[in-house]
C-alpha positions as CSV (number, residue, x, y, z in Angstrom):
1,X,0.0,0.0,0.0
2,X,1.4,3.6,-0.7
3,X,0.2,7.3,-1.1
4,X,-1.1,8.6,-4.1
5,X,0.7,12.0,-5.6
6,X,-1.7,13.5,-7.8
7,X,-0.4,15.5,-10.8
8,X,-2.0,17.1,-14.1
9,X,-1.6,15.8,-17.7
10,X,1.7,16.6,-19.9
11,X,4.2,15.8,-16.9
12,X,7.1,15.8,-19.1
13,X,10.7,14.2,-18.3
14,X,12.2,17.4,-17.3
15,X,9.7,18.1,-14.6
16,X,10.2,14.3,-13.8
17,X,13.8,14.7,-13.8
18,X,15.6,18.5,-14.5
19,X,18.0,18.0,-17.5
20,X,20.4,20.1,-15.3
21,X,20.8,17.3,-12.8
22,X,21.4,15.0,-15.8
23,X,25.0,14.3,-14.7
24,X,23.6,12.7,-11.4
25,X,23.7,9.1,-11.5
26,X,23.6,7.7,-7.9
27,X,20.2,6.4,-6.6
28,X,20.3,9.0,-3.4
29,X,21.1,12.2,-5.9
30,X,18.8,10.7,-8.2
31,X,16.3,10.8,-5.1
32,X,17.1,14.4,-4.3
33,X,16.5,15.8,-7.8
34,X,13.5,13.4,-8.6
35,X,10.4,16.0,-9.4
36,X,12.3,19.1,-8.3
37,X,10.3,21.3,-10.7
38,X,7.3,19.8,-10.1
39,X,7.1,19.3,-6.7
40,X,9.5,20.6,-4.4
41,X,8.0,19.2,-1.4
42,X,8.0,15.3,-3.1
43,X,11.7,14.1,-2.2
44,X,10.6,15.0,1.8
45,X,7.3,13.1,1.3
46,X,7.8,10.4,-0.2
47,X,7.9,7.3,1.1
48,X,8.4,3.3,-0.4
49,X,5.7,2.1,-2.2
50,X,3.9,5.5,-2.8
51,X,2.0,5.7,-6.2
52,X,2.1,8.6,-8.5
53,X,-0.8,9.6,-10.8
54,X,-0.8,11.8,-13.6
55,X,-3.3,13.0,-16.5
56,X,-2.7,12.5,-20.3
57,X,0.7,11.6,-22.1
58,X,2.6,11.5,-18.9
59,X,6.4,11.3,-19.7
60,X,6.2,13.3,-22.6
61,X,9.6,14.9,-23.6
62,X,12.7,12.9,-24.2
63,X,13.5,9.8,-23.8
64,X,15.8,9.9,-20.7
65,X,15.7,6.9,-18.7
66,X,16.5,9.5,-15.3
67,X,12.8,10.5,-15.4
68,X,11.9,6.6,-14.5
69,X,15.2,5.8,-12.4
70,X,15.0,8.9,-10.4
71,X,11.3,7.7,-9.2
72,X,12.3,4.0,-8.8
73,X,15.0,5.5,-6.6
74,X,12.4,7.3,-4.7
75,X,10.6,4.4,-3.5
76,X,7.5,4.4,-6.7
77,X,7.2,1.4,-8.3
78,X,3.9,2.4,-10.3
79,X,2.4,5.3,-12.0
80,X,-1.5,5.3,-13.1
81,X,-1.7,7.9,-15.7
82,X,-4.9,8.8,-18.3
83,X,-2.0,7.9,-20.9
84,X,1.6,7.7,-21.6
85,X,3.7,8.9,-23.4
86,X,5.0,6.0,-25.5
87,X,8.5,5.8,-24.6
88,X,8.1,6.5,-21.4
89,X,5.6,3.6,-20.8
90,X,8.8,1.1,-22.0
91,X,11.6,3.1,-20.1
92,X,9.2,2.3,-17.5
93,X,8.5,-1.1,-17.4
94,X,12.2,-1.7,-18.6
95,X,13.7,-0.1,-15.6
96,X,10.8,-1.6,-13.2
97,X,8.4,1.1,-12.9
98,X,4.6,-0.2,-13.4
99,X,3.1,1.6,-15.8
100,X,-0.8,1.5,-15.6
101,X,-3.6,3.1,-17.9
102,X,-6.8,3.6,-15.8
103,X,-8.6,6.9,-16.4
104,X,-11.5,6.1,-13.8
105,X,-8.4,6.0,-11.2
106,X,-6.6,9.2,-12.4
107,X,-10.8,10.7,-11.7
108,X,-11.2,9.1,-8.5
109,X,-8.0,9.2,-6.7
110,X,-7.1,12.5,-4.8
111,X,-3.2,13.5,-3.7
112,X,-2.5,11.7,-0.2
113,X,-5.3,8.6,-0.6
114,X,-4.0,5.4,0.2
115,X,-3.7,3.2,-2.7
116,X,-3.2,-1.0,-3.0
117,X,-2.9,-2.2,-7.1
118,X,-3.1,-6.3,-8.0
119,X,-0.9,-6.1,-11.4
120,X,-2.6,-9.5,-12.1
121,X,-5.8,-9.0,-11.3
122,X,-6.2,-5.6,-13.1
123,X,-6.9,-3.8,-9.5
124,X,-6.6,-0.4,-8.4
125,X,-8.2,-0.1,-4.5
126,X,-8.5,3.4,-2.6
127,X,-8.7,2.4,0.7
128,X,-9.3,6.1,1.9
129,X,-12.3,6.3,-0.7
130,X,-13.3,2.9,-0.5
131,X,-13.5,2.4,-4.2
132,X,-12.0,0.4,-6.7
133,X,-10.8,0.9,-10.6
134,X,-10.4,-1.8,-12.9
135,X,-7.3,-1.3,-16.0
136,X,-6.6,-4.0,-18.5
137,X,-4.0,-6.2,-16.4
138,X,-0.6,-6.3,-17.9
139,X,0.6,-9.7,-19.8
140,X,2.5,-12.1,-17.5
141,X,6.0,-11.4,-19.2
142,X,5.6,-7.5,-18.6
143,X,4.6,-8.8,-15.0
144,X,8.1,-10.6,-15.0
145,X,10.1,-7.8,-16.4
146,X,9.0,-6.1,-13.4
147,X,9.2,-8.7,-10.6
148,X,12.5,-8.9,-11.7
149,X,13.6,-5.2,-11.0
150,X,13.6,-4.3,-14.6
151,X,14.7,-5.7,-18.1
152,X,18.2,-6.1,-17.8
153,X,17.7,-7.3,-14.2
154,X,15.0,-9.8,-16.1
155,X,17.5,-11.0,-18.8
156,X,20.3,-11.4,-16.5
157,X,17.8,-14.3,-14.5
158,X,16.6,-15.5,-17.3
159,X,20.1,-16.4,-19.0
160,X,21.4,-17.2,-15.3
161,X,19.2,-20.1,-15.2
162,X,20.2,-23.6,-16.6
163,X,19.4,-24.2,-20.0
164,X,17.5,-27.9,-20.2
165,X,17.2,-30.2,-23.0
166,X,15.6,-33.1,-23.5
């Protein structure tokens, strides 16, 4: 379970992530830096497991992979968004960041509810609002991908494991 942070549509990568802080690559300057722009208050708030939700074509911009990393190092492991921008959405399963269309949820869910999502299931409860949203559940190897941390963390399993033949 985790706290919603409620934002508008267009979020793009440089709010996510400032392109002055680009040169930042550790997880707690990553942290420091993550939504400076946006929300200047985030980097005191959040906590593991929080949830941010955002409008239309969230993670518009470029394609920087900071504006994913720098939430992951945060603590968020999922964003609920009306859309996505479409490379954002892989940068964000890739680096193990749930990425999850639900527009009833972006309308329902206020800044501070507590939220609980079942990836499988297709789930999305507020526990402060006693509701629930339903999104399409995402396919059991995007599931993997981010069980596993991420893509490369994913492949690096994957190929770890013994090959059998019969």
């Amino acid at each position: 379970m985790g706290r919603a942070f409620v934002y508008g549509d267009d979020i793009d990568t440089d709010r996510l992530f400032p392109g002055r802080y680009l040169f930042v690559a550790d997880a707690a300057g990553m942290r420091k830096y993550a939504l400076e722009d946006l929300d200047p208050t985030f980097r005191e708030r959040v906590q593991d497991g929080d949830v941010l939700v955002g409008g239309r074509n969230f993670g518009c911009g470029s394609s920087r992979e900071q504006a994913v990393a720098c939430l992951l190092h945060s603590g968020v492991r999922t964003v609920i968004a009306r859309s996505f921008a479409r490379i954002y959405y892989r940068n964000a399963i890739n680096n193990g960041v749930a990425p999850l269309v639900c527009p009833t949820a972006v309308d329902g869910i206020r800044d501070g509810d507590e939220i609980t999502i079942d990836l499988a299931a297709g789930t999305i409860s507020n526990q402060t609002r006693g509701e629930s949203y339903r999104f399409e559940p995402l396919p059991e190897f995007l599931r993997a991908i981010l069980n596993d941390g991420g893509l490369v963390q994913h492949l690096r399993r994957r190929f770890a494991a013994p090959v059998v033949t019969a």
